[in-house]
N, CA and C atoms as an extended XYZ file, in Angstrom:
432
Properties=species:S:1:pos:R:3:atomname:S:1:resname:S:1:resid:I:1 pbc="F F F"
N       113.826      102.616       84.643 N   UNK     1
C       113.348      102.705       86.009 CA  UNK     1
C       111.835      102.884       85.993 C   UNK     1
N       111.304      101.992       87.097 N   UNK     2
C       109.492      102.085       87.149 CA  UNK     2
C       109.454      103.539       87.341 C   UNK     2
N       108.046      103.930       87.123 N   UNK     3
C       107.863      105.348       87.451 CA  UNK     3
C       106.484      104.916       88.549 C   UNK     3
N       106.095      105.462       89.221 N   UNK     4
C       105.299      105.076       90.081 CA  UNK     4
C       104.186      106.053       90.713 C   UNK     4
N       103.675      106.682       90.557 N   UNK     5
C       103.304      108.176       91.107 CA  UNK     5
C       102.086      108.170       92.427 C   UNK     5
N       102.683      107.286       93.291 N   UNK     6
C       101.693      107.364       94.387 CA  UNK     6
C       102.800      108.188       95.518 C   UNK     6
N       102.494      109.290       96.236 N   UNK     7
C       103.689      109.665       97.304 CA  UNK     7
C       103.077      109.123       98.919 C   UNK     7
N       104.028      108.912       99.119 N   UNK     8
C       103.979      108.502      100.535 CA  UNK     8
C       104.895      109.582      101.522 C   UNK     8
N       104.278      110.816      102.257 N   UNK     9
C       105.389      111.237      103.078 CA  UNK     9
C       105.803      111.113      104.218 C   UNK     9
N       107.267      111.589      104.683 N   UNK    10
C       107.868      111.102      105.317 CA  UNK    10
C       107.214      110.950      106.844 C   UNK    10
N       105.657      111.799      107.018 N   UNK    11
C       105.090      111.637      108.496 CA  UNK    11
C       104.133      110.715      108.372 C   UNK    11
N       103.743      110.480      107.332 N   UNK    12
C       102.693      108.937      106.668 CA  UNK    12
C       103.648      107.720      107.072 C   UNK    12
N       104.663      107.751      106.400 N   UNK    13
C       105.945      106.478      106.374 CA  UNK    13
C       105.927      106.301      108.112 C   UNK    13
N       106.664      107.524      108.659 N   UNK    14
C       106.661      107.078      110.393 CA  UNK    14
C       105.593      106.755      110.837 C   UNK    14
N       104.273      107.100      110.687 N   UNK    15
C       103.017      106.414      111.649 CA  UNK    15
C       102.739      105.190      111.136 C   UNK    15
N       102.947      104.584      109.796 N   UNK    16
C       102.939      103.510      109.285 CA  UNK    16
C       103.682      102.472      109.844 C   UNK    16
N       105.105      103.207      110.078 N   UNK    17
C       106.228      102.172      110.433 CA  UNK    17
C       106.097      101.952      112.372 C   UNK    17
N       105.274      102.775      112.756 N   UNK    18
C       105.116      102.878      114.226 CA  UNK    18
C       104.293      102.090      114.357 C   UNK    18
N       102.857      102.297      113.511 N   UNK    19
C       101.631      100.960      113.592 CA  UNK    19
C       102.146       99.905      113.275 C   UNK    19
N       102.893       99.292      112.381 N   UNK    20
C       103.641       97.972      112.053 CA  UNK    20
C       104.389       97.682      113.440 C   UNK    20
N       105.289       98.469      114.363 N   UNK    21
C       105.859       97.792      115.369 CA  UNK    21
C       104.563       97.537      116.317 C   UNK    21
N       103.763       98.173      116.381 N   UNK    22
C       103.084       98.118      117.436 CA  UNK    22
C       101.909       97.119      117.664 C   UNK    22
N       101.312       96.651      115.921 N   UNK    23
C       100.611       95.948      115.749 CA  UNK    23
C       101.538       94.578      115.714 C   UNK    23
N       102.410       94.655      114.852 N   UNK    24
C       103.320       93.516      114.487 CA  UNK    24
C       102.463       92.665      112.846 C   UNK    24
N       102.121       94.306      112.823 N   UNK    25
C       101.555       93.955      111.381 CA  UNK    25
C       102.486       94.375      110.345 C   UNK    25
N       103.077       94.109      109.154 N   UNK    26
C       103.761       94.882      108.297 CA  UNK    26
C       103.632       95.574      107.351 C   UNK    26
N       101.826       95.012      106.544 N   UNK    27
C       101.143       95.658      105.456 CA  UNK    27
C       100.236       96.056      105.714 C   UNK    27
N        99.840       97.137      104.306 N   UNK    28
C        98.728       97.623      104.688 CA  UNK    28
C        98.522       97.722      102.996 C   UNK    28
N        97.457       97.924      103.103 N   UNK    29
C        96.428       97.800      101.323 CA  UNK    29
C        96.137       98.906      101.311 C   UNK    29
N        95.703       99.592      100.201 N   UNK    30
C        95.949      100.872       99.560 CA  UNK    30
C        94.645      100.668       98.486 C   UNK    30
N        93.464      101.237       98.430 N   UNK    31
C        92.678      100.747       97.582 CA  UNK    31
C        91.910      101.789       97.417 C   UNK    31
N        90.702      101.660       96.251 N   UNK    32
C        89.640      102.571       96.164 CA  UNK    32
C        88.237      101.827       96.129 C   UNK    32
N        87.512      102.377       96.667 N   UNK    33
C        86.439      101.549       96.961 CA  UNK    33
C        85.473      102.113       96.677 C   UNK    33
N        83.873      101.882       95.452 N   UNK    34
C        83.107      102.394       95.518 CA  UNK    34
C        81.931      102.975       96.558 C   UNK    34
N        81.730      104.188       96.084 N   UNK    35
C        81.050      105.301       96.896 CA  UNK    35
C        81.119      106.343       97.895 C   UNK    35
N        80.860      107.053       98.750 N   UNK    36
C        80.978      108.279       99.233 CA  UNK    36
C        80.528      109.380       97.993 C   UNK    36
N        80.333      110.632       98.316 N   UNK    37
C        79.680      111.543       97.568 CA  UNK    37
C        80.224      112.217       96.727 C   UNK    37
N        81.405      111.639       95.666 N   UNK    38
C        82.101      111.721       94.908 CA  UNK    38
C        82.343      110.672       93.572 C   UNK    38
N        81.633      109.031       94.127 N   UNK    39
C        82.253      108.320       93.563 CA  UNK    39
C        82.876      106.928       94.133 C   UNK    39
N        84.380      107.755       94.063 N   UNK    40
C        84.862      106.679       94.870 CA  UNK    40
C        85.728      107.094       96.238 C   UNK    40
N        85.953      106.186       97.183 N   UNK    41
C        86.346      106.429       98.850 CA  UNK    41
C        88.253      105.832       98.716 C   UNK    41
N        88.932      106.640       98.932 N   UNK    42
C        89.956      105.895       99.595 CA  UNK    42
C        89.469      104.753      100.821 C   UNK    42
N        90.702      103.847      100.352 N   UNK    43
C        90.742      102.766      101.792 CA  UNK    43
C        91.858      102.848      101.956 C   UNK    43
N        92.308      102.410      103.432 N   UNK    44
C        93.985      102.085      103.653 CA  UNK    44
C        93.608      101.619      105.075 C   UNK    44
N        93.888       99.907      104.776 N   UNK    45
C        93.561       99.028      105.846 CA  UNK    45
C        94.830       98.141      106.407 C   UNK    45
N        94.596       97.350      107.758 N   UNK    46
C        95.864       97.062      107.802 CA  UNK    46
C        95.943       95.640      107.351 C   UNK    46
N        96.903       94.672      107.294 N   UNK    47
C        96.095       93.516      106.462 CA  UNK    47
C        97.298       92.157      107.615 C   UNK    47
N        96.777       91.466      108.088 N   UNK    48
C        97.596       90.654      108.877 CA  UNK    48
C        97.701       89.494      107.920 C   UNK    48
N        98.669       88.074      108.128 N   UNK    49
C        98.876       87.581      107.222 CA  UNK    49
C        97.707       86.516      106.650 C   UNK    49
N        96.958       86.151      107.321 N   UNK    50
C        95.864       85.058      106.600 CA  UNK    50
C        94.476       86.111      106.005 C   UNK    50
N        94.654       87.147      106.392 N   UNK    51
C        93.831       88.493      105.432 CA  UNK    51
C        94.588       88.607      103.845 C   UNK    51
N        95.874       88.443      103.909 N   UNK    52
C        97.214       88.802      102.728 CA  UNK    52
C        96.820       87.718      101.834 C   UNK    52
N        97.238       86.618      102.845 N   UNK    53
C        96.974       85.354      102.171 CA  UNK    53
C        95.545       85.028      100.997 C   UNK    53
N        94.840       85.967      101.986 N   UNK    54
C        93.380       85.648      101.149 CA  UNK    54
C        93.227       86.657       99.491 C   UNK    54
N        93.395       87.053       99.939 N   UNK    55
C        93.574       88.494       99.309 CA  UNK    55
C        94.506       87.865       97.933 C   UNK    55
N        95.514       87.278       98.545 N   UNK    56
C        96.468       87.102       97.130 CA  UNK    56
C        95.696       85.602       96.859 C   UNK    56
N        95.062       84.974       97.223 N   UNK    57
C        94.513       83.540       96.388 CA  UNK    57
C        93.577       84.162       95.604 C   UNK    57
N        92.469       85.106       96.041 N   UNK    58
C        91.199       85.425       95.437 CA  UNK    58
C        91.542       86.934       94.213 C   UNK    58
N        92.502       87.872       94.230 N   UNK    59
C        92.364       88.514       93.621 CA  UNK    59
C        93.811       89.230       92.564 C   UNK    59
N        94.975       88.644       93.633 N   UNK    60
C        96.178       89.185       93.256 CA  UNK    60
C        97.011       87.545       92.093 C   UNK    60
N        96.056       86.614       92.122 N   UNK    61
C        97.092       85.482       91.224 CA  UNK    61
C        97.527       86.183       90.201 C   UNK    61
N        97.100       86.710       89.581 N   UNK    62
C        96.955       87.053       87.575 CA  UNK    62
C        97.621       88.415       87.804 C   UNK    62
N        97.494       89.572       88.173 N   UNK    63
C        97.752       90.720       88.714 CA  UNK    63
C        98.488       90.901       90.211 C   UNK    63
N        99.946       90.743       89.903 N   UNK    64
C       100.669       91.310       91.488 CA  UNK    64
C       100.890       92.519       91.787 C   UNK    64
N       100.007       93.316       93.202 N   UNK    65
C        99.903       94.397       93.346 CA  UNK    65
C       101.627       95.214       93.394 C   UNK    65
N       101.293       96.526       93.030 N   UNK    66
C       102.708       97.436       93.703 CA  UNK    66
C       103.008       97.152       94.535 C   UNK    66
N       104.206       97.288       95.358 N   UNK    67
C       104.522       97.461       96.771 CA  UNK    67
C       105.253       98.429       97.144 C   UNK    67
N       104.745       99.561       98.250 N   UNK    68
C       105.722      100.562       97.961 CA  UNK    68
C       106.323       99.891       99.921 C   UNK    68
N       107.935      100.516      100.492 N   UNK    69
C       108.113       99.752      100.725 CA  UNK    69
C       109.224      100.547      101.633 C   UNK    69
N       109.258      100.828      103.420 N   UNK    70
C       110.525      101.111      103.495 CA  UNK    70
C       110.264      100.664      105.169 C   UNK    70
N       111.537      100.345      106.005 N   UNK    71
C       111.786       99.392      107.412 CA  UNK    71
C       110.809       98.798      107.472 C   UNK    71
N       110.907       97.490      106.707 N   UNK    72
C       109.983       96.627      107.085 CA  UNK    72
C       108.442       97.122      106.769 C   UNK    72
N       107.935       98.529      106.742 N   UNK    73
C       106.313       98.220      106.597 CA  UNK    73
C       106.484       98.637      104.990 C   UNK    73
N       105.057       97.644      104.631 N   UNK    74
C       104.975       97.533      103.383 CA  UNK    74
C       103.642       98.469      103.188 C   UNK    74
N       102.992       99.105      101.421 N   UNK    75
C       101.943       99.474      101.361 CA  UNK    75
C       101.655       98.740       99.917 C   UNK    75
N       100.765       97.273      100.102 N   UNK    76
C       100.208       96.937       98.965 CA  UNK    76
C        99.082       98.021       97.917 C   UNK    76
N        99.217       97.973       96.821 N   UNK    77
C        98.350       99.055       96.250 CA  UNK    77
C        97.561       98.236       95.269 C   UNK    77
N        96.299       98.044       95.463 N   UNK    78
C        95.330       96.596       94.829 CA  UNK    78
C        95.757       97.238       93.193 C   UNK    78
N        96.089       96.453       92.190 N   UNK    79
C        95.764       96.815       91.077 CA  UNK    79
C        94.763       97.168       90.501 C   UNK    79
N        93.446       96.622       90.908 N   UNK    80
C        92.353       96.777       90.081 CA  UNK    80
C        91.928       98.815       90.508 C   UNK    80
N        92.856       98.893       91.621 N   UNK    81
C        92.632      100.689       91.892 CA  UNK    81
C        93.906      101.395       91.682 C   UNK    81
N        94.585      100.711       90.996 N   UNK    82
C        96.058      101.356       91.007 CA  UNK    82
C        95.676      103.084       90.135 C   UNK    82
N        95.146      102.233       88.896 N   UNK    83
C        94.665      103.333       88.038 CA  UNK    83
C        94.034      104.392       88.134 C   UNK    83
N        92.806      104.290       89.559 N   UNK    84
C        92.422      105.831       90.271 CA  UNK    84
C        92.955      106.471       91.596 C   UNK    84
N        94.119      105.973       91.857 N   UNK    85
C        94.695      106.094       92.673 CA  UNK    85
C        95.879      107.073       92.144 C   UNK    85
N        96.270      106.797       90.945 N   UNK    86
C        97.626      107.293       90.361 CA  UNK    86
C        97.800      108.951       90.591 C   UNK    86
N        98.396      109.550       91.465 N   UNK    87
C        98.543      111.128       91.701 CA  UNK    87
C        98.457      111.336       93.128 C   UNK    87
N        98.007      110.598       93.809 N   UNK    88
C        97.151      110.254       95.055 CA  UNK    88
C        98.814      110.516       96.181 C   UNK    88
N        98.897      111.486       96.831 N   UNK    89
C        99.400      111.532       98.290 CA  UNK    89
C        98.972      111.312       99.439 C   UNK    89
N        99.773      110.071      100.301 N   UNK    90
C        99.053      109.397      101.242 CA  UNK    90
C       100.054      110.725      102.354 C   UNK    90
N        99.184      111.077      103.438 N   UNK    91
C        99.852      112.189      104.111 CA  UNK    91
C        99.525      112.012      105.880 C   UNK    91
N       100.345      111.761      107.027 N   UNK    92
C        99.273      112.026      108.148 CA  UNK    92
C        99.801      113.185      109.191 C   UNK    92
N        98.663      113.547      109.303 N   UNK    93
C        98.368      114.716      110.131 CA  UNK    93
C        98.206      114.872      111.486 C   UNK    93
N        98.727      115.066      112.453 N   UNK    94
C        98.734      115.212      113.971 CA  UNK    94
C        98.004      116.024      114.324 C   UNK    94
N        96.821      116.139      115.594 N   UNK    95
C        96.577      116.991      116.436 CA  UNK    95
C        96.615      118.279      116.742 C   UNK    95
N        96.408      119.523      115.915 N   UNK    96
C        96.964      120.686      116.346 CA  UNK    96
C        95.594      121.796      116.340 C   UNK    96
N        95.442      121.896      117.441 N   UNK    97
C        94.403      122.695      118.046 CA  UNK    97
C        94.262      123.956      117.014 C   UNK    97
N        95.442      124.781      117.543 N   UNK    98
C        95.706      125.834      116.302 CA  UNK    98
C        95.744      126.211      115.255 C   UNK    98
N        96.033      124.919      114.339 N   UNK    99
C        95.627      124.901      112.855 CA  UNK    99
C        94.110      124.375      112.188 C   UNK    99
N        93.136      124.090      113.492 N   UNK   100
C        92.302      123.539      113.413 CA  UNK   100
C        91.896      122.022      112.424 C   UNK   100
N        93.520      121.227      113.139 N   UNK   101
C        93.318      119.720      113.611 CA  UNK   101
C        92.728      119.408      114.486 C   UNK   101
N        91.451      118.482      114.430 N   UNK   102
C        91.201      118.410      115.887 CA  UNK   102
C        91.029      116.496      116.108 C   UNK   102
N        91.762      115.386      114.961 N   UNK   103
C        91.998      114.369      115.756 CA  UNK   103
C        93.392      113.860      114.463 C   UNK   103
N        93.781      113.127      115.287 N   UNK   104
C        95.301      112.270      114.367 CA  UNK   104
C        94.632      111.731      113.039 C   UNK   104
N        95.216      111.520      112.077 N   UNK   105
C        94.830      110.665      110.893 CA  UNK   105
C        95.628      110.756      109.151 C   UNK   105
N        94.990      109.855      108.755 N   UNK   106
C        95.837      109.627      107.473 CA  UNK   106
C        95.131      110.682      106.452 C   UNK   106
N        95.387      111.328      105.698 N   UNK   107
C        94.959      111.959      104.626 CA  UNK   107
C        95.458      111.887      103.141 C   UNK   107
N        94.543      111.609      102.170 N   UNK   108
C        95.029      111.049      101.002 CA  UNK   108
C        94.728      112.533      100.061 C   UNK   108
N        95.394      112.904       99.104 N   UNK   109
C        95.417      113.884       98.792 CA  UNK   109
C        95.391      113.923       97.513 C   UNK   109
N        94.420      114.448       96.228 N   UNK   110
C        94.919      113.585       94.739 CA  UNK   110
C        95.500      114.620       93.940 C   UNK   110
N        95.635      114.964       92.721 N   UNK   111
C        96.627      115.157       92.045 CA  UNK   111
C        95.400      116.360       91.132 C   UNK   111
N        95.089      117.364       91.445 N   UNK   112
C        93.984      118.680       90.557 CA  UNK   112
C        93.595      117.946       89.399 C   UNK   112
N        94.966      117.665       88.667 N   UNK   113
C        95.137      116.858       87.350 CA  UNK   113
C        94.080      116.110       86.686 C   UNK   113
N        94.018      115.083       87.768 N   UNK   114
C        93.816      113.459       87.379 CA  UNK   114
C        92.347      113.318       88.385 C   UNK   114
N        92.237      114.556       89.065 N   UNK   115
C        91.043      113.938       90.002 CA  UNK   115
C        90.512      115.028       90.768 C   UNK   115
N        88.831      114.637       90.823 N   UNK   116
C        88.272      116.409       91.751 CA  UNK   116
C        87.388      115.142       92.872 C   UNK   116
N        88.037      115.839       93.854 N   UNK   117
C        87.510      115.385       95.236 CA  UNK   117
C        86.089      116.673       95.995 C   UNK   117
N        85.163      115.922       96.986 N   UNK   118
C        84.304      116.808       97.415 CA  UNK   118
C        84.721      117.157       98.391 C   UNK   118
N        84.392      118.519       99.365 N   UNK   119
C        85.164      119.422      100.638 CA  UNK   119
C        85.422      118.210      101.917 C   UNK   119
N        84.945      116.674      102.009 N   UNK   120
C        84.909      115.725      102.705 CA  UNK   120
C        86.682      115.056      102.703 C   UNK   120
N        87.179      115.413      101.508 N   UNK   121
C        88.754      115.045      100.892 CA  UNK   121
C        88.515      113.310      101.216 C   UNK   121
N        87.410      112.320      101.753 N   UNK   122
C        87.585      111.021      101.466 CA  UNK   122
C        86.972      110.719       99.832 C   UNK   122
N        86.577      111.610       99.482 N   UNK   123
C        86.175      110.693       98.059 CA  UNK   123
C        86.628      111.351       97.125 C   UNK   123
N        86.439      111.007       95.862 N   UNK   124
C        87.377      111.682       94.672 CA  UNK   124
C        86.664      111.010       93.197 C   UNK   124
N        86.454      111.588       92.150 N   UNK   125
C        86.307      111.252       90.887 CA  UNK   125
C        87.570      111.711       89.961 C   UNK   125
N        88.032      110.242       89.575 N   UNK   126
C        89.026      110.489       88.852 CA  UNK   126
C        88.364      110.994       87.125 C   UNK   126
N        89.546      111.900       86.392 N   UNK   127
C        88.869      112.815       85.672 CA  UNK   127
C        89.399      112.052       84.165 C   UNK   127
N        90.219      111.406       83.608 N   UNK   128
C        90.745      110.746       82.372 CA  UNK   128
C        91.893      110.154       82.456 C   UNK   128
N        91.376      108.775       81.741 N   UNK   129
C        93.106      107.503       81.803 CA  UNK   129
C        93.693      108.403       81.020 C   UNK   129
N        93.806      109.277       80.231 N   UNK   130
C        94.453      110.038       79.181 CA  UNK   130
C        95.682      110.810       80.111 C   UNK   130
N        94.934      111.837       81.029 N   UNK   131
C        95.405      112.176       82.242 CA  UNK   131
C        96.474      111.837       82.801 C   UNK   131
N        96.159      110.724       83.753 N   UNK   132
C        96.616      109.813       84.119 CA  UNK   132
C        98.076      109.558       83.474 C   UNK   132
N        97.940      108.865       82.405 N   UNK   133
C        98.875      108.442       81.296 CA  UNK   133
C       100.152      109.208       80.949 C   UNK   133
N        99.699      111.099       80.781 N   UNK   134
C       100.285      111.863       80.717 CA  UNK   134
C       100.989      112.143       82.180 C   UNK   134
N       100.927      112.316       83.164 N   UNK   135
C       101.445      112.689       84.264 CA  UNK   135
C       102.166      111.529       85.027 C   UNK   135
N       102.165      110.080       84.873 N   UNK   136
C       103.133      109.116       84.656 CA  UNK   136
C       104.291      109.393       83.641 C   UNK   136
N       104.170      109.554       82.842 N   UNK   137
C       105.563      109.889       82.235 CA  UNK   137
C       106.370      111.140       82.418 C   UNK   137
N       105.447      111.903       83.389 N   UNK   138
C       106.257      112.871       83.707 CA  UNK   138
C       106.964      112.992       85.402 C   UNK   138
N       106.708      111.810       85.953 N   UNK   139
C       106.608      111.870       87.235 CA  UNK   139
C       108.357      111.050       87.835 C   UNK   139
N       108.966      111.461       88.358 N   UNK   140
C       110.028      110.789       89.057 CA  UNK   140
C       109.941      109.074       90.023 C   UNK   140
N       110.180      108.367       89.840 N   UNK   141
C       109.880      106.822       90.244 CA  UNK   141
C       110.011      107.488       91.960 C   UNK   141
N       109.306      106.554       93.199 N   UNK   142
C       109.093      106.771       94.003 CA  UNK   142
C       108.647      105.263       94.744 C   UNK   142
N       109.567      104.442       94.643 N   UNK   143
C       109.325      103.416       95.432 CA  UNK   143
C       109.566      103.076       97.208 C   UNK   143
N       110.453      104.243       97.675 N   UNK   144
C       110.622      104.001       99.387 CA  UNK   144
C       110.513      105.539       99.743 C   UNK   144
């Protein structure tokens, strides 16, 4: 069985699967992108199909990304960031005055392990493929 160690939870999955009905989009890309004051920036964009399309002529031929995957919405995870991504909890957070939320959004969360993020939580320096390597084989597969 794949082992996979990106989590997706179950209030990430519903706003995902809510933006897919609503957009009538089904994917979304999962990436890391250089810079912010760490390094590197999470992305998580939504990707309609002649964006997909492009995407898989120019970068995915040779390398087919992950797909993690449940009612219909999909989350492509670019390979070329799979590797600083690995530990990474995609999480979203609602509105709550009281806990001092003060707007809706996605939050990516990484793994102490494998990665030190700055008090901003969008950027992150991943810390060793060694790391990495080790905490994949210890991790439970997690595909839906």
């Amino acid at each position: 069985m794949r082992k996979f160690p990106i989590t997706v939870t179950s209030e990430a999955w519903s706003k995902i699967i809510d933006i897919s009905k609503v957009e009538g989009i089904q994917r979304f890309l999962f990436s890391a992108t250089s810079g912010g004051c760490n390094g590197f920036n999470y992305s998580f964009t939504l990707l309609d199909n002649s964006t997909r399309d492009e995407i898989y002529r120019k970068h995915f031929r040779k390398t087919k990304p992950t797909i993690l995957a449940k009612d219909n919405a999909e989350i492509l995870v670019d390979p070329l960031s799979e590797m600083l991504l690995f530990g990474t909890t995609i999480d979203y957070v609602s509105e709550d005055y009281s806990n001092g939320v003060f707007e809706n959004k996605f939050v990516f969360t990484h793994d102490k392990t494998l990665a030190s993020a700055c008090g901003c939580g969008t950027s992150f320096t991943p810390k060793s493929y060694s790391s990495v390597v080790d905490v994949c084989d210890d991790r439970p597969s997690q595909l839906n």
